[in-house]
C-alpha positions in Angstrom: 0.0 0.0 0.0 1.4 3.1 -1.1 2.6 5.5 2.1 1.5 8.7 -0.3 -2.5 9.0 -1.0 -3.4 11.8 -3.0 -7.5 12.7 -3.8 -9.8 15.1 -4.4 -12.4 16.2 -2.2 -15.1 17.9 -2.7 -16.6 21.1 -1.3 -19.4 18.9 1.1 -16.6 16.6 2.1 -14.4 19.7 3.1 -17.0 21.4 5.4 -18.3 18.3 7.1 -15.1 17.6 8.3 -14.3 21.1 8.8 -10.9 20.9 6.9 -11.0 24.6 6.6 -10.3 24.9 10.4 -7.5 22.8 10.6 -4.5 24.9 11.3 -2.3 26.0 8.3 1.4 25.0 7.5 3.3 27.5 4.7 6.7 26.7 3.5 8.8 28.6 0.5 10.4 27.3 -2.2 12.9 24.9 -1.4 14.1 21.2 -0.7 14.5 19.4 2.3 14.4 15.9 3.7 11.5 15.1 6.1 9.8 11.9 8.1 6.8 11.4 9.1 6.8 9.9 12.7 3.0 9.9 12.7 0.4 9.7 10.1 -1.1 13.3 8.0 -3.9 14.8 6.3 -3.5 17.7 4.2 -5.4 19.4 2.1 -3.2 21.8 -0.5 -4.5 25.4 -0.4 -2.2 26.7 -3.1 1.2 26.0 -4.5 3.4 23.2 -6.1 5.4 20.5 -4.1 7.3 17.4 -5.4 7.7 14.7 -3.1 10.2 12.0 -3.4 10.3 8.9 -1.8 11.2 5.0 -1.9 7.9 4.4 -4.4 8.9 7.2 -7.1 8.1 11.2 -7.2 4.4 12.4 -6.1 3.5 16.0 -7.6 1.5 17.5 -5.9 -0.7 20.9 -6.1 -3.5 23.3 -5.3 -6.9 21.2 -4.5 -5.0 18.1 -3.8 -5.9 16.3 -0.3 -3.1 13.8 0.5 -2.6 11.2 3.5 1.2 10.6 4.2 0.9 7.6 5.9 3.3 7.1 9.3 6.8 6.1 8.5 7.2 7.6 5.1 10.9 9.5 4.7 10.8 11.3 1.8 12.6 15.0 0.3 10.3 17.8 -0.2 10.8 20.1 -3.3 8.5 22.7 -3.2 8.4 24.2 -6.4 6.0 27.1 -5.7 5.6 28.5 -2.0 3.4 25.9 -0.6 0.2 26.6 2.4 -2.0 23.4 3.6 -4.6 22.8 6.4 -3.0 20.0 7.9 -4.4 17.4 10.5 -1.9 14.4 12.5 -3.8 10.9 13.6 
């Protein structure tokens, strides 16, 4: 099972589980290496990241919501100043 899930929502699914209130995580264009030591939700707000890890590259953008499942290391190359809601389980 892959460790990135990327989907689209859509507005209903958004508001009922109040994604929009979810605090919000803003990083500028750069690259970096980065683990995930518990498993998160995000939904992209705006902007352009590639993420690279052990399964191949994910590209992901604006109206994306992705799961990073617990355990996944990976290097984040945002290609265009990136904000997200973002939500840990």
């Amino acid at each position: 099972m892959s460790k990135v899930i990327i989907e689209k929502l859509s507005n209903k699914e958004i508001v009922k589980r109040s994604i929009n209130q979810w605090p919000i995580w803003e990083k500028e264009v750069s690259k970096f290496d980065w683990y995930f030591d518990s498993e998160e939700e995000c939904q992209i707000i705006e902007g352009e990241v590639e993420v690279e890890t052990p399964e191949g590259k994910f590209t992901i953008k604006a109206g994306d919501f992705v799961t990073f499942k617990e355990g996944l290391k990976c290097v984040w190359n945002v290609k265009k100043t990136i904000r997200k809601h973002y939500s840990f389980k």
